[in-house]
C-alpha positions in Angstrom: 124.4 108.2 93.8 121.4 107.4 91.4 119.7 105.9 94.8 120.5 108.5 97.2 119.1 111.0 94.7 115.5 108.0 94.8 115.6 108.0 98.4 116.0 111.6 99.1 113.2 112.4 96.2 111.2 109.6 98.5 111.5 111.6 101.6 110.7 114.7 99.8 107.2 113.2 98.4 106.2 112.1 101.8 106.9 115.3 102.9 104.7 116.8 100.9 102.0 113.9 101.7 102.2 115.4 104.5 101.5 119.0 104.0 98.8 118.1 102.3 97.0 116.1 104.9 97.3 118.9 107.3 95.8 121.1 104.8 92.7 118.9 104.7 92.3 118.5 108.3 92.3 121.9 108.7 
């Protein structure tokens, strides 16, 4: 459980990497 809860809070930073670089392109 410990590393589902580290992968999903993985995904959810590189979602928000994301969001952020579309913010700077635009």
């Amino acid at each position: 459980a410990l590393q589902d809860a580290l992968a999903h809070q993985e995904e959810l930073i590189a979602y928000l990497e994301k969001k952020k670089k579309k913010k700077k392109l635009r």
